[in-house]
C-alpha positions in Angstrom: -69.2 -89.8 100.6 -66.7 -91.7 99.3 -62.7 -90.8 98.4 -62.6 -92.2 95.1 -61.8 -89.8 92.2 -65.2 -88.8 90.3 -65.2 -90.5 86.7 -63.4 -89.4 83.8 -65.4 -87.4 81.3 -66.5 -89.4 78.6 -64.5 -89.5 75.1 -65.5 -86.7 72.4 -67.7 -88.3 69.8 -65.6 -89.6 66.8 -65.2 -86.4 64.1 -66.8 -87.1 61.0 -65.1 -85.7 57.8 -67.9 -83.2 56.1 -68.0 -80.8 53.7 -66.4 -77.4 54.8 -69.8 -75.2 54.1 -71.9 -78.1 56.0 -69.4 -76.7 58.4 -70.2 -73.4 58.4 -73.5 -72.4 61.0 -75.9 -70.4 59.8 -75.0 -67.8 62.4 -71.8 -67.1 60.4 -74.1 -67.6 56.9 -76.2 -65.1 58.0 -73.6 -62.3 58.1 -71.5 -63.0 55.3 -74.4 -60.9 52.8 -73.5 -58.4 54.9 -70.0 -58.7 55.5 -69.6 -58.5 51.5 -71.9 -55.4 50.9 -69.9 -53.1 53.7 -66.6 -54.9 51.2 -68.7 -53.7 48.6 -69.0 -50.7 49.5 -65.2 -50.1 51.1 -64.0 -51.0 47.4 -67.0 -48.8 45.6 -65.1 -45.6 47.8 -61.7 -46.8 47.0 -62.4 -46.4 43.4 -64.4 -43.2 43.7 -61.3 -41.8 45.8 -58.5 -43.0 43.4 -60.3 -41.5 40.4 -60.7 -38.6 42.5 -56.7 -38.4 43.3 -56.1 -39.4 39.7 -57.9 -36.4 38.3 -56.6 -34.0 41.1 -53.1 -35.3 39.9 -53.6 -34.5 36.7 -55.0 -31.1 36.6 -52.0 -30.2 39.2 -50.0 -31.4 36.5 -51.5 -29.3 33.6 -52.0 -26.0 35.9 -47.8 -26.2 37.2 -46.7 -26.7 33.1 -48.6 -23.6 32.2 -47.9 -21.5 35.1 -44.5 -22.7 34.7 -44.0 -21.7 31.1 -45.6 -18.2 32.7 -42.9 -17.9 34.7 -40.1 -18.6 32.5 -41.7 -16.5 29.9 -42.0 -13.5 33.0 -38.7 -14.5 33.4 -37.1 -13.7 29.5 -39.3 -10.4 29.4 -37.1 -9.2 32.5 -33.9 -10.6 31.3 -34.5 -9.1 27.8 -35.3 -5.2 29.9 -31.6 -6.1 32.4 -29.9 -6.4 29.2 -31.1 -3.2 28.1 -30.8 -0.9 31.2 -26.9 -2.7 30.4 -26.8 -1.6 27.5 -28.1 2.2 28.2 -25.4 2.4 31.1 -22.9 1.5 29.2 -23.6 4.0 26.6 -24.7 6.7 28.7 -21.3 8.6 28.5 -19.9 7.3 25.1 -19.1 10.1 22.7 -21.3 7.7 19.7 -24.1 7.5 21.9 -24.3 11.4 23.0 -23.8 12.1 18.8 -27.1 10.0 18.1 -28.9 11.5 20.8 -27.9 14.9 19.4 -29.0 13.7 15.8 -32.3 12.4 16.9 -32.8 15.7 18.7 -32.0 17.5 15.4 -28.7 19.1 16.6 -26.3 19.2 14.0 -21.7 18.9 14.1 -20.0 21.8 13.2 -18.3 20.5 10.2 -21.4 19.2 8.0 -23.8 20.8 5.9 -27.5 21.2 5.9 -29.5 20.4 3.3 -33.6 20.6 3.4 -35.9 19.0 0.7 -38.4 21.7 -0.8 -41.2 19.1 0.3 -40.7 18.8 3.9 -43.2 19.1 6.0 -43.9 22.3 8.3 -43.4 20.7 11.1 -40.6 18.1 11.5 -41.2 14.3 12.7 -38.9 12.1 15.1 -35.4 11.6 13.6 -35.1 8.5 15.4 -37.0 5.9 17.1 -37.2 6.2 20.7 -36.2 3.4 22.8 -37.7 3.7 26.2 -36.3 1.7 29.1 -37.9 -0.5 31.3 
């Protein structure tokens, strides 16, 4: 047994310059056929699941415009019957508006004159077109 220090290892061999895919071992060659169907396939479902997204999108889009112009139509239909329960309050008491009801119910004022056609029917129609409310 001596004290002397044990030899330095020896020098790594000199690199060579080669081609990068004489580079590459055929451990790593082996996978990549793999490596690029599971890619394959990650991209094949990315497509499938944008087209899906994209259609999804775009029936969401068709079924809020209609719905929507539902709405607003629902909407005009209940503003047009407001504007008419309006109108009927503000006319409830109006001496015009108790006349034509009078009229339509065939009641006659005490200053005018009746006059009946010799071909009128039996039985008398509506004087007036009834408005019903909402």
């Amino acid at each position: 047994m001596t004290d002397a220090p044990p030899p330095p290892p020896p020098p790594p061999p000199p690199l060579q310059r080669r081609a990068w895919w004489r580079q590459l071992s055929y451990r790593r060659l082996s996978r990549l056929p793999l490596t690029m169907i599971l890619t394959s396939l990650l991209a094949g479902l990315g497509i499938v699941q944008l087209s899906f997204q994209l259609i999804n999108t775009g029936y969401r889009s068709v079924s809020w415009t209609r719905q929507t112009a539902e709405a607003q139509a629902n909407i005009r239909g209940l503003e047009r019957d407001v504007q008419v329960l309006q109108d009927a309050e503000t006319n409830a008491n109006t001496p015009g508006y108790l006349r034509e009801l009078a009229r339509c119910q065939g009641f006659v004022g005490a200053d005018e004159r009746i006059v009946v056609s010799p071909d009128a029917p039996e039985s008398p129609g509506e004087n007036c077109k009834a408005l019903r409310l909402p």
